[in-house]
C-alpha positions as a LaTeX table, in Angstrom:
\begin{tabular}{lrrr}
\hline
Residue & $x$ (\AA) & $y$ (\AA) & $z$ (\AA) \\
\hline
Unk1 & $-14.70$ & 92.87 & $-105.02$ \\
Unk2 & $-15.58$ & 91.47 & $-101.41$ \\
Unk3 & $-17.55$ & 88.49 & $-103.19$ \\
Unk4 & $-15.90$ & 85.80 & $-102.67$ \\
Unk5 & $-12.77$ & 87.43 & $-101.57$ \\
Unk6 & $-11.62$ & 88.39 & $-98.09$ \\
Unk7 & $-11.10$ & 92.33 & $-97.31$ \\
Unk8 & $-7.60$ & 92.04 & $-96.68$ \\
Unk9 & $-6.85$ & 90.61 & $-99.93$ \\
Unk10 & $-9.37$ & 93.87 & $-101.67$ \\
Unk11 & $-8.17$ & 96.50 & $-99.93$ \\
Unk12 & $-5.30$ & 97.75 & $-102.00$ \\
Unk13 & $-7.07$ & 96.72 & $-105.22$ \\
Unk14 & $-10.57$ & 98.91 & $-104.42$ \\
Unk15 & $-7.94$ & 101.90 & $-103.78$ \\
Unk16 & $-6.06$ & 101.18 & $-106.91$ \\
Unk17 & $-9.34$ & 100.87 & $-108.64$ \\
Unk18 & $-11.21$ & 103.68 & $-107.39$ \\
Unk19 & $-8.46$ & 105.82 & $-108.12$ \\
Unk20 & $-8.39$ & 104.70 & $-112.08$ \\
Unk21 & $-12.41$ & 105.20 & $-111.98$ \\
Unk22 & $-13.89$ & 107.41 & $-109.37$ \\
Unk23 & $-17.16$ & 107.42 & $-111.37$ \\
Unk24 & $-19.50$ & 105.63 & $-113.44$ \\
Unk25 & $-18.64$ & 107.38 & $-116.46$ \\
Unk26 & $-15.25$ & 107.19 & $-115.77$ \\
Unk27 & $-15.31$ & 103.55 & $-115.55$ \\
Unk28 & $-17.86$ & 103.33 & $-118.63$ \\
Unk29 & $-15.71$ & 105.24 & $-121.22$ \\
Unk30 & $-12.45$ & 103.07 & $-119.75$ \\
Unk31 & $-11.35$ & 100.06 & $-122.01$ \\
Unk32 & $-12.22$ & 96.89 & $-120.78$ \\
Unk33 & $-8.74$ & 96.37 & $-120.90$ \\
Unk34 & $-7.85$ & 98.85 & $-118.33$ \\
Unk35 & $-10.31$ & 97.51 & $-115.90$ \\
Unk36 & $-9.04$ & 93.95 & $-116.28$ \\
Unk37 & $-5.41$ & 95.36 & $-115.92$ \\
Unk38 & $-6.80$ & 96.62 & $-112.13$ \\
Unk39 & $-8.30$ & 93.45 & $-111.25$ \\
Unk40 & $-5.32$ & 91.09 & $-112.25$ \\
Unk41 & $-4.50$ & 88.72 & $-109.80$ \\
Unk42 & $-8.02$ & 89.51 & $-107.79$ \\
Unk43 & $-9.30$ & 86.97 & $-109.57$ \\
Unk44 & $-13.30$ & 85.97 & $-110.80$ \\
Unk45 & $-12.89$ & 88.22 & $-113.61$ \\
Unk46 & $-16.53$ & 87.82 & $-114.25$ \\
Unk47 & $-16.98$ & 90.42 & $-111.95$ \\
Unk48 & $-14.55$ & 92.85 & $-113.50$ \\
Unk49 & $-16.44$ & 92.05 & $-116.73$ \\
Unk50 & $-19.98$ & 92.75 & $-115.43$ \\
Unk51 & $-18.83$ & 96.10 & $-113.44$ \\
Unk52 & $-17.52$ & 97.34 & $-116.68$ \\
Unk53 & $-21.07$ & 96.36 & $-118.52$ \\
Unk54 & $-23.39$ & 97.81 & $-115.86$ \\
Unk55 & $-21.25$ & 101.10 & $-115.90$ \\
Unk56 & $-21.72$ & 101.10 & $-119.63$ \\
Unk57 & $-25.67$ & 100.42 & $-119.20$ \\
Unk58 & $-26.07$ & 103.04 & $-116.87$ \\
Unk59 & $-24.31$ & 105.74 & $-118.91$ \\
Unk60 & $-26.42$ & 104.37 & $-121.74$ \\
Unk61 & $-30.00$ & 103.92 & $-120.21$ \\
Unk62 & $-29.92$ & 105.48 & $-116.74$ \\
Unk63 & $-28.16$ & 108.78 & $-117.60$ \\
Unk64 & $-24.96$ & 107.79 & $-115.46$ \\
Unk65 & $-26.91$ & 106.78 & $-113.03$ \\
Unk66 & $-27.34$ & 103.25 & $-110.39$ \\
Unk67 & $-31.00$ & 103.11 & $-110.37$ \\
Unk68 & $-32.63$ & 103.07 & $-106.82$ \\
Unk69 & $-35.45$ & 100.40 & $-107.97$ \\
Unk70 & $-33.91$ & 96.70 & $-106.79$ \\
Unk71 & $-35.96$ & 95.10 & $-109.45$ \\
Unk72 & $-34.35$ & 97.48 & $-111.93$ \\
Unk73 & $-30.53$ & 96.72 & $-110.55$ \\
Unk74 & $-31.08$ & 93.40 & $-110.76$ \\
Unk75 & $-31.31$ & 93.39 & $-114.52$ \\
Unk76 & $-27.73$ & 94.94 & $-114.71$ \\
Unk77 & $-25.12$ & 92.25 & $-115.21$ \\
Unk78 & $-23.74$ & 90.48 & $-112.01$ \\
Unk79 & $-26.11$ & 92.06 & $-109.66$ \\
Unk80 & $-28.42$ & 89.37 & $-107.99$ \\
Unk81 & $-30.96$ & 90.08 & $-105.72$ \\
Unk82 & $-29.10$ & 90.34 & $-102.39$ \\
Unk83 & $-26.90$ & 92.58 & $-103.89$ \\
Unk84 & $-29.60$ & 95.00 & $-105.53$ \\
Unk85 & $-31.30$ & 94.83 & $-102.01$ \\
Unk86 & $-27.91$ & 95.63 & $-100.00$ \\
Unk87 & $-27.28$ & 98.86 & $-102.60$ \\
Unk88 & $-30.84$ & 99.75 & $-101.92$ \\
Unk89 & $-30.45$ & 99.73 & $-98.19$ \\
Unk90 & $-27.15$ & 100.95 & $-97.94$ \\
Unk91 & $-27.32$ & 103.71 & $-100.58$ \\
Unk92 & $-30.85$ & 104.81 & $-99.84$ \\
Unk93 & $-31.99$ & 103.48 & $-96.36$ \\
Unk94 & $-34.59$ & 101.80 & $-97.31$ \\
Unk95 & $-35.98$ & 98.51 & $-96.24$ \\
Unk96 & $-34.40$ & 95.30 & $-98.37$ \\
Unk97 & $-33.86$ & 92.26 & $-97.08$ \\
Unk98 & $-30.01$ & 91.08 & $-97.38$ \\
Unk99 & $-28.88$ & 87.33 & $-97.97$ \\
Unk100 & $-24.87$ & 87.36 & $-98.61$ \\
Unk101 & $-22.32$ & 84.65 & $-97.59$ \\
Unk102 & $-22.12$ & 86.29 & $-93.83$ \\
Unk103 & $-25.96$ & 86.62 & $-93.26$ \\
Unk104 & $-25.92$ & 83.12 & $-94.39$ \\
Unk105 & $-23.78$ & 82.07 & $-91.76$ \\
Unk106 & $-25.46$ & 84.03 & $-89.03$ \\
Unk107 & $-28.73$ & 82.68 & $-89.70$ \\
Unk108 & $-27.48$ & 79.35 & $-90.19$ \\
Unk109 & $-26.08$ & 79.09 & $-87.04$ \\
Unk110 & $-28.35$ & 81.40 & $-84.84$ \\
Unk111 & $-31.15$ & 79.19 & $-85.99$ \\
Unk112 & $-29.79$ & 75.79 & $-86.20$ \\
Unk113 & $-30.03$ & 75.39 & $-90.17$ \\
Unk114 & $-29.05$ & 72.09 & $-91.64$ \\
Unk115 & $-28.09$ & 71.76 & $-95.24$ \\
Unk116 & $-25.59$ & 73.58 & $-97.27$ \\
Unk117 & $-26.86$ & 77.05 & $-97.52$ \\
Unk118 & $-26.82$ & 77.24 & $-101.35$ \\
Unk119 & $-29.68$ & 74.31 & $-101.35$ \\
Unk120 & $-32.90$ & 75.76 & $-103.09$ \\
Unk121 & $-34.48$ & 74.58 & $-100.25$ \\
Unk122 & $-32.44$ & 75.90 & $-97.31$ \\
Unk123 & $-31.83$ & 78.90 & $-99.34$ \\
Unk124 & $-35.51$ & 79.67 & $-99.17$ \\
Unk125 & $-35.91$ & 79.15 & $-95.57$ \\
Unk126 & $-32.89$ & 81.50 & $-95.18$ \\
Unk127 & $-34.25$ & 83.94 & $-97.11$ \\
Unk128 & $-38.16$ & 83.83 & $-95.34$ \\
Unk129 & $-35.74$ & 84.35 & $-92.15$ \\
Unk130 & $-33.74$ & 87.15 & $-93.24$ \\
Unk131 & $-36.86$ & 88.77 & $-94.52$ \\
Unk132 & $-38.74$ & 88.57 & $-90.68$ \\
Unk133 & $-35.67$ & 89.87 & $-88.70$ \\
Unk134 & $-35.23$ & 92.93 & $-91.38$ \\
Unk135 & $-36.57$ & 96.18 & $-89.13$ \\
Unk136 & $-38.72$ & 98.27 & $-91.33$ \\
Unk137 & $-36.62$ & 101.77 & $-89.54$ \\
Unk138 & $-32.72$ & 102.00 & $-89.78$ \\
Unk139 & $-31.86$ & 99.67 & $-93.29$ \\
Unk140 & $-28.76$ & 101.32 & $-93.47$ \\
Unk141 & $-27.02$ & 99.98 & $-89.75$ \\
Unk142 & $-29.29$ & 96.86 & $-90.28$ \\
Unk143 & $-27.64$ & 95.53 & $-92.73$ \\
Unk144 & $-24.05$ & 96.67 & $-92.05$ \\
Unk145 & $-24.61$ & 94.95 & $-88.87$ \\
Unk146 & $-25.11$ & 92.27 & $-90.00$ \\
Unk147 & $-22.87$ & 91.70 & $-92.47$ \\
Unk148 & $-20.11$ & 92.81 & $-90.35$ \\
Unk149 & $-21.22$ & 90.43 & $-87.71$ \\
Unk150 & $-20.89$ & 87.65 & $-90.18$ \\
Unk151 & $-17.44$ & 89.25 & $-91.47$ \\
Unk152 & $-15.96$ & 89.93 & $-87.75$ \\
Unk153 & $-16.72$ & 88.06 & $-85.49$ \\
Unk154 & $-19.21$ & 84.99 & $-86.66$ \\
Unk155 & $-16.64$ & 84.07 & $-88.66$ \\
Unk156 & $-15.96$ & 80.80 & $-90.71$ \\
Unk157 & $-13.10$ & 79.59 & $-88.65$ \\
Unk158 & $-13.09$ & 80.13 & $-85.01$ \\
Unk159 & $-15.87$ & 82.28 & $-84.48$ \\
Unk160 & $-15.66$ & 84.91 & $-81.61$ \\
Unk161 & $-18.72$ & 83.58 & $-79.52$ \\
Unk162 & $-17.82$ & 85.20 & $-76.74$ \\
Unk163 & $-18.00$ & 88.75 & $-78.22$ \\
Unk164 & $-21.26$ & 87.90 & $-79.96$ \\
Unk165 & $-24.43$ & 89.78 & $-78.85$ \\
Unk166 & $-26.59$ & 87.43 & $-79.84$ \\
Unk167 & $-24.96$ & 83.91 & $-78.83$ \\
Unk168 & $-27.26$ & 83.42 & $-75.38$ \\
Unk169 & $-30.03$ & 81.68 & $-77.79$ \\
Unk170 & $-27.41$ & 81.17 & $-80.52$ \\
Unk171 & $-28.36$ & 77.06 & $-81.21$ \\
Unk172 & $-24.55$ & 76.83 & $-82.48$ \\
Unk173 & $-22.88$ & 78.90 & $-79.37$ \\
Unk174 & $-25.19$ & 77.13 & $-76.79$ \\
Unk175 & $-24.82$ & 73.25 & $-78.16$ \\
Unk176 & $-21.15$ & 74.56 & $-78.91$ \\
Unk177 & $-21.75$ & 73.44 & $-82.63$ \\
Unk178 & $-20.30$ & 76.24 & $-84.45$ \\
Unk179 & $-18.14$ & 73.61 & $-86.51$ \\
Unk180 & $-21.22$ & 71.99 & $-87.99$ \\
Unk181 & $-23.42$ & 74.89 & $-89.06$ \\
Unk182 & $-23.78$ & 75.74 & $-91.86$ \\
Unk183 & $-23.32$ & 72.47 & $-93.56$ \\
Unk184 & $-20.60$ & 72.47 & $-96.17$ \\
Unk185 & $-21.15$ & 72.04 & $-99.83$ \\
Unk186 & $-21.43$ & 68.70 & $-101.15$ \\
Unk187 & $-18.08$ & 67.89 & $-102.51$ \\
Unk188 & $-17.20$ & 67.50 & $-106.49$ \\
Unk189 & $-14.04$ & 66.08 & $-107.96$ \\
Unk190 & $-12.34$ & 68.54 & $-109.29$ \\
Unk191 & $-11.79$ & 68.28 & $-113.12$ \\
Unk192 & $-8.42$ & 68.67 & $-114.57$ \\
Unk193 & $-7.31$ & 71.09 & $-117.32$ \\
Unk194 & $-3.93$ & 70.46 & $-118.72$ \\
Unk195 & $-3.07$ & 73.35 & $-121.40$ \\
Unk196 & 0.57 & 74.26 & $-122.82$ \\
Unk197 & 1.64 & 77.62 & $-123.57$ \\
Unk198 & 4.26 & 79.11 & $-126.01$ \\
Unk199 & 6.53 & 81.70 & $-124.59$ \\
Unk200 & 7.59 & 83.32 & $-127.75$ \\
Unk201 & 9.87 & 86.13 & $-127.40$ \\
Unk202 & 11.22 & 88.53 & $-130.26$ \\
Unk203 & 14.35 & 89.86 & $-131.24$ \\
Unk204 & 13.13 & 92.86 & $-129.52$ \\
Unk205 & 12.82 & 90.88 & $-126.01$ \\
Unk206 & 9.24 & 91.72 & $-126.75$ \\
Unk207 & 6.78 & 88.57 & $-125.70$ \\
Unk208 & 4.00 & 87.23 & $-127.58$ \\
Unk209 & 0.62 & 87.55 & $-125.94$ \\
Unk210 & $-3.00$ & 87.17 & $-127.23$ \\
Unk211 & $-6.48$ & 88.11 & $-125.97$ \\
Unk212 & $-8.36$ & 84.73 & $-124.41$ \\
Unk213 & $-12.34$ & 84.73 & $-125.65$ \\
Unk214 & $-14.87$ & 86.25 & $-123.77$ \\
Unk215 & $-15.98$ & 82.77 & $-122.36$ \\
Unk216 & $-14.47$ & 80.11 & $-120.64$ \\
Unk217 & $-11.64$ & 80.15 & $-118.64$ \\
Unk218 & $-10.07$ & 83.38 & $-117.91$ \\
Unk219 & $-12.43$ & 84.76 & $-120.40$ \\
Unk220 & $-11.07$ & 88.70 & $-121.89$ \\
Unk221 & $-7.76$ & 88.30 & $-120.58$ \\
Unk222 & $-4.53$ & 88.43 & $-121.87$ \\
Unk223 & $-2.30$ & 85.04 & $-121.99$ \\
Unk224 & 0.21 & 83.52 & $-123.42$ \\
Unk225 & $-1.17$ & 82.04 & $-126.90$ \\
Unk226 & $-2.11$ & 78.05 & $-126.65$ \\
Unk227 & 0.64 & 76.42 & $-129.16$ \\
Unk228 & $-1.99$ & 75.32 & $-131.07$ \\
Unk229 & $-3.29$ & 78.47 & $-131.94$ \\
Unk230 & 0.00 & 80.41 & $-132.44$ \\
Unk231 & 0.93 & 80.65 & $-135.95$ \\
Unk232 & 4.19 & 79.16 & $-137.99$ \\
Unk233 & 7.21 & 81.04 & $-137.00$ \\
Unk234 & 10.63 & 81.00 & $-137.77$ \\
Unk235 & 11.76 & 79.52 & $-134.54$ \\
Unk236 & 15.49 & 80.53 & $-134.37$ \\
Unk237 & 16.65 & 79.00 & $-130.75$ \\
Unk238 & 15.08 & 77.75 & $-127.35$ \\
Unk239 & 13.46 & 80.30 & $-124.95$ \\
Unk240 & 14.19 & 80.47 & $-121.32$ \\
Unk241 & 13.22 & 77.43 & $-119.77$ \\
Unk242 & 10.29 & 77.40 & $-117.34$ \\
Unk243 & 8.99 & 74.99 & $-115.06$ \\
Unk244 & 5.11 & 73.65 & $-115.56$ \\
Unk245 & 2.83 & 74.98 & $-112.99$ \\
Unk246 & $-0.28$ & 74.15 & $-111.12$ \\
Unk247 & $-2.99$ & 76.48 & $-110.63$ \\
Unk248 & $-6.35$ & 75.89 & $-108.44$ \\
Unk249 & $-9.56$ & 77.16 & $-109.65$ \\
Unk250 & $-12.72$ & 76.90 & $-108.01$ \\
Unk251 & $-14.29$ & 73.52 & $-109.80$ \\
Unk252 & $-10.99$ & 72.20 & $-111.37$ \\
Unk253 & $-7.29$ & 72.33 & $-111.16$ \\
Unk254 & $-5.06$ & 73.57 & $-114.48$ \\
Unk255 & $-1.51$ & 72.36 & $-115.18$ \\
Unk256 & 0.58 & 74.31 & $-117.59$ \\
Unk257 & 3.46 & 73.32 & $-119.45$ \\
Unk258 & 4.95 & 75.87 & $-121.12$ \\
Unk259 & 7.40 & 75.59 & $-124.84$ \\
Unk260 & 9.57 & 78.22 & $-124.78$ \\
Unk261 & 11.33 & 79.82 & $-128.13$ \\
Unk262 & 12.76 & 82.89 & $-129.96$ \\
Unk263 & 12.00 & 84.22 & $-133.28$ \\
Unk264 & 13.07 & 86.76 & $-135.79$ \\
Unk265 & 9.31 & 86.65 & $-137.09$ \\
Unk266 & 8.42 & 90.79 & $-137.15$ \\
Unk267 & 4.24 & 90.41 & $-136.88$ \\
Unk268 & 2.31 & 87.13 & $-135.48$ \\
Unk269 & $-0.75$ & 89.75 & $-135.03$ \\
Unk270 & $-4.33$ & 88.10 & $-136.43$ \\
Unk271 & $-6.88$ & 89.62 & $-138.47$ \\
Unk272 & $-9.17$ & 90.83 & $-135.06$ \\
Unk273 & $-5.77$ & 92.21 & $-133.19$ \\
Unk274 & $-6.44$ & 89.98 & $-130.47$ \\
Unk275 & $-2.33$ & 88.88 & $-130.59$ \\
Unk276 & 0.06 & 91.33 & $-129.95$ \\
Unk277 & 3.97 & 91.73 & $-128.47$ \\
Unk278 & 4.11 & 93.42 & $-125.93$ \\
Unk279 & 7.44 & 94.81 & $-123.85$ \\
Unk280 & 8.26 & 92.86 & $-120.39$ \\
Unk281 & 8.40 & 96.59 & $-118.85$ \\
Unk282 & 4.33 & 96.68 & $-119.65$ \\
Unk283 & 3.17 & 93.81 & $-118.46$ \\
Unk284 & 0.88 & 95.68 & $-115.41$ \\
Unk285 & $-0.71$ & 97.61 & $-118.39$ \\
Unk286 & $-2.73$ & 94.34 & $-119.30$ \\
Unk287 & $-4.78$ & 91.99 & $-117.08$ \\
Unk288 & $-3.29$ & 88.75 & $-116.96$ \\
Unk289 & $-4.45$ & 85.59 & $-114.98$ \\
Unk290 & $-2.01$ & 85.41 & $-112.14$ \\
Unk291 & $-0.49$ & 82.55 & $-112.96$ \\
Unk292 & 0.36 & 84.08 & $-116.43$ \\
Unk293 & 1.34 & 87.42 & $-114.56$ \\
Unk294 & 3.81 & 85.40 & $-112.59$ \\
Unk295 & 5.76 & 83.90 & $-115.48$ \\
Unk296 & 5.85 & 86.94 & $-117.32$ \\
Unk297 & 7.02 & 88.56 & $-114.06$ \\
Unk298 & 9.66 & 85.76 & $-113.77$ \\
Unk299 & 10.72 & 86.49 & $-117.93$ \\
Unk300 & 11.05 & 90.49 & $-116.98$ \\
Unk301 & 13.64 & 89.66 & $-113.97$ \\
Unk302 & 15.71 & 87.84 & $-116.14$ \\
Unk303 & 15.97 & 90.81 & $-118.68$ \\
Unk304 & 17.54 & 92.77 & $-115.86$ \\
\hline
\end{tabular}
C-alpha cells in the first residue's frame, strides 16, 4: 500500500484490510471483488490486483506460503526486486540490498547523484551503491533504517537536515542543495481522456453499474457504464443532474460528463454478468474509482 502512497493516507486502509484478510488464504479464497471494495479510493489498483494474484499463487504453488528465495518472489505478480529483497530482509534477516523511492533519495543526495533516479543509468549506479553500504549482520534494522530515514526525516519537501545522522558529509546538506537532488523526472504532457457516463437509475432507486475490463484504466472495477456500451432502455424521465468532473491520474487527466436518466427497464444485465443494479445503501460493498465513489455517494444523499 505504501508504494506510491504516503502512510497517513494507508493507515486506516491496511487496518481495514488486514482485518477483512489476516492471512494468505484468507485473502486467496476472497473475491477479487472484496479486495477491490477495501482498496477503493487508495488508488493504483494494480496493486490490489497483483496482491490478490500472488495470494492465489501461493495457496496454489507454495502451500500458503511467501517463499523466502528473492528470485522466487520476484516471479509473483507486482513484486520487483527491491521489494522481494526488502521481504527477504525484513521477514528473514538476511542480507538484500534495498532500492525503494526513500533509499533513492538518500543516496541521491548523500552522494551527490545527478539525473532522475528512474534513469537506467543512474538507477544502476544507485543500485551498485545501495549494494556496498548494505552490512552483511543486522538486515532487518538496516533496512528499516533506512527507509525510515528516507520516510522521516530526508524527506521530499523540507528535509530535516539538522536531525540527520549522516548530513556532516551529506553533498546535499553541506552545499545546502537538498532542492536539487535527486533530479526530477523529465516532464510529459499529460494526455487527456474525456469519457461520459450514464447514471441510470431504476424504479427501484437501484443504479446501474458494470464491471470495467481487466486492462486499462481503472481496470476490474466497478463504474458507471460508458453510454456507448449501455444497452437501449426505455428512458422514462431525466436523472438527477450532475456536474462533469475532472480527475488527475498519473500520465493524463480524465473529464467526465455524465447523462443522467430513469427507466422502468427490469434487467440491463449482459451475457458475462459484468452489469448489474445495485442499491445506493451498497455502494462500499464494491470497489469503485473514487471519482465514481463520489457521485454515487452524492446520488445516495439525495435518496435521504
Amino acid at each position: 500500500m505504501l508504494q506510491q502512497t504516503q502512510v497517513a493516507t494507508v493507515l486506516g486502509y491496511f487496518d481495514r484490510f488486514m482485518a477483512r484478510f489476516p492471512s494468505l488464504n484468507d485473502l486467496a479464497q476472497a473475491p477479487i471483488d472484496d479486495v477491490l471494495a477495501l482498496w477503493s479510493g487508495l488508488g493504483y489498483y494494480a496493486r490490489a490486483r497483483n496482491l490478490h494474484k500472488t495470494a492465489c499463487v501461493c495457496l496454489q504453488r507454495h502451500d500458503g506460503k511467501l517463499p523466502k528465495d528473492p528470485a522466487t518472489l520476484e516471479q509473483l505478480p507486482g513484486i520487483g526486486r527491491s521489494t522481494a529483497n526488502a521481504i527477504v530482509a525484513q521477514a528473514h534477516n538476511q542480507r538484500a540490498v534495498i532500492l525503494d523511492g526513500n533509499v533513492k533519495r538518500v543516496l541521491t543526495r548523500h552522494f551527490g547523484i545527478d539525473g532522475w533516479p528512474g534513469q537506467t543509468e543512474v538507477e544502476k549506479k544507485l543500485w551498485d551503491l545501495a549494494a556496498s553500504l548494505t552490512p552483511h549482520q543486522r538486515a532487518r534494522d538496516y533496512t528499516q533504517a533506512i527507509m525510515d530515514l528516507g520516510a522521516t526525516v530526508c524527506t521530499r519537501r523540507r528535509p530535516a537536515c539538522d536531525q540527520c545522522p549522516v548530513a556532516s558529509d551529506c553533498r546535499a546538506a553541506v552545499e545546502g542543495k537538498t532542492h536539487i537532488w535527486p533530479h526530477p523526472r523529465p516532464k510529459k504532457k499529460k494526455r487527456i481522456l474525456e469519457m461520459t457516463l450514464t447514471i441510470c437509475l431504476n424504479s427501484k432507486n437501484q443504479v446501474l453499474v458494470e464491471k470495467r475490463a481487466a486492462q486499462g484504466i481503472w481496470g476490474g472495477l466497478w463504474c458507471l457504464p460508458e453510454t456507448q456500451s449501455l444497452p437501449e432502455i426505455a428512458d422514462v424521465g431525466p436523472g438527477p443532474s450532475i456536474e462533469p468532473t475532472r480527475h488527475e491520474l498519473t500520465h493524463r487527466t480524465v473529464w467526465i460528463k455524465f447523462h443522467s436518466l430513469r427507466t422502468n427497464t427490469a434487467c440491463c444485465m449482459d451475457q458475462a454478468n459484468h452489469r448489474r443494479w445495485l442499491a445506493l445503501s451498497e455502494i462500499n460493498t464494491l470497489g469503485f474509482p473514487r471519482p465514481i465513489q463520489r457521485v454515487l455517494e452524492t446520488l445516495s444523499g439525495m435518496d435521504h
